[in-house]
N, C-alpha and C positions, 0 to 999 in steps of 0.2 A: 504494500500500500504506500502509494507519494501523495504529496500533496505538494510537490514542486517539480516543475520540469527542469531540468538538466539540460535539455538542446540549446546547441551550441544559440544566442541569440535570446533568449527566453529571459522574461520579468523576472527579478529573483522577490521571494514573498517571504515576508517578514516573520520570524517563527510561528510567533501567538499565532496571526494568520495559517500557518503550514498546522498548526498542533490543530486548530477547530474544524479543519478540513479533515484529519488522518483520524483523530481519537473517537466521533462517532461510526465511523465505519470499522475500527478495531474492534471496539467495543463488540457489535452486533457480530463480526465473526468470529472471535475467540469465544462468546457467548454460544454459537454455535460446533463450537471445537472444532474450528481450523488454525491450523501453525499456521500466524499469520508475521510476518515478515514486513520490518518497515526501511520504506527507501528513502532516507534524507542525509544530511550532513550536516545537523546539528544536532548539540548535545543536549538541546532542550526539550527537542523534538523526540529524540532519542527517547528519554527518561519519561516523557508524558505517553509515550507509543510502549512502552515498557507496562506501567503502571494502567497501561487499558488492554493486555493481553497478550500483545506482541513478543516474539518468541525469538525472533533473526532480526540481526539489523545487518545492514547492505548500506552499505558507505562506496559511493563515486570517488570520492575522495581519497579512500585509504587511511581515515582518521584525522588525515592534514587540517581540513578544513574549521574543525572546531578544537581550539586548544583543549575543551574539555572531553572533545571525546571515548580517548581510551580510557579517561578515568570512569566514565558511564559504564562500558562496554566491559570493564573490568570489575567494576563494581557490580552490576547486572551479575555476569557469568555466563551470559548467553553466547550461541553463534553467532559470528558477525562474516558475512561476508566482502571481501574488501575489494575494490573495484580500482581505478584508473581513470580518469581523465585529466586533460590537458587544465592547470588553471587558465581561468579566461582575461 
């Protein structure tokens, strides 16, 4: 689940913004028991996507993009998938 797009050129959205987008649709699938997996690159994002069911987090980034990441991802103890792209 994102609630920011990544493409190359794309608005970037402000957490609050990304978290009110991701955490009602976590919510409703983890309520239905799906591993749900959140796609962003922040640690606040992270931690609200954590705290509503979310099981994987998937970083573009590779953790770069938010100083606090790994400590989320560490503190969690979940999977994190770690990804690649170019900063823009």
């Amino acid at each position: 689940v994102g609630g920011e797009s990544t493409r190359p050129g794309a608005d970037k959205v402000w957490e609050g913004d990304e978290i009110k987008r991701v955490v009602p649709v976590i919510e409703r699938l983890a309520a239905a028991g799906v591993a749900v997996s959140i796609d962003t690159r922040k640690a606040a994002v992270m931690e609200a996507a954590l705290a509503a069911g979310a099981h994987i987090i998937n970083d573009i980034s590779g953790l770069l993009h938010d100083p606090r990441s790994m400590e989320v991802v560490a503190k969690a103890g979940c999977p994190v998938v770690l990804m690649h792209s170019p900063s823009p």
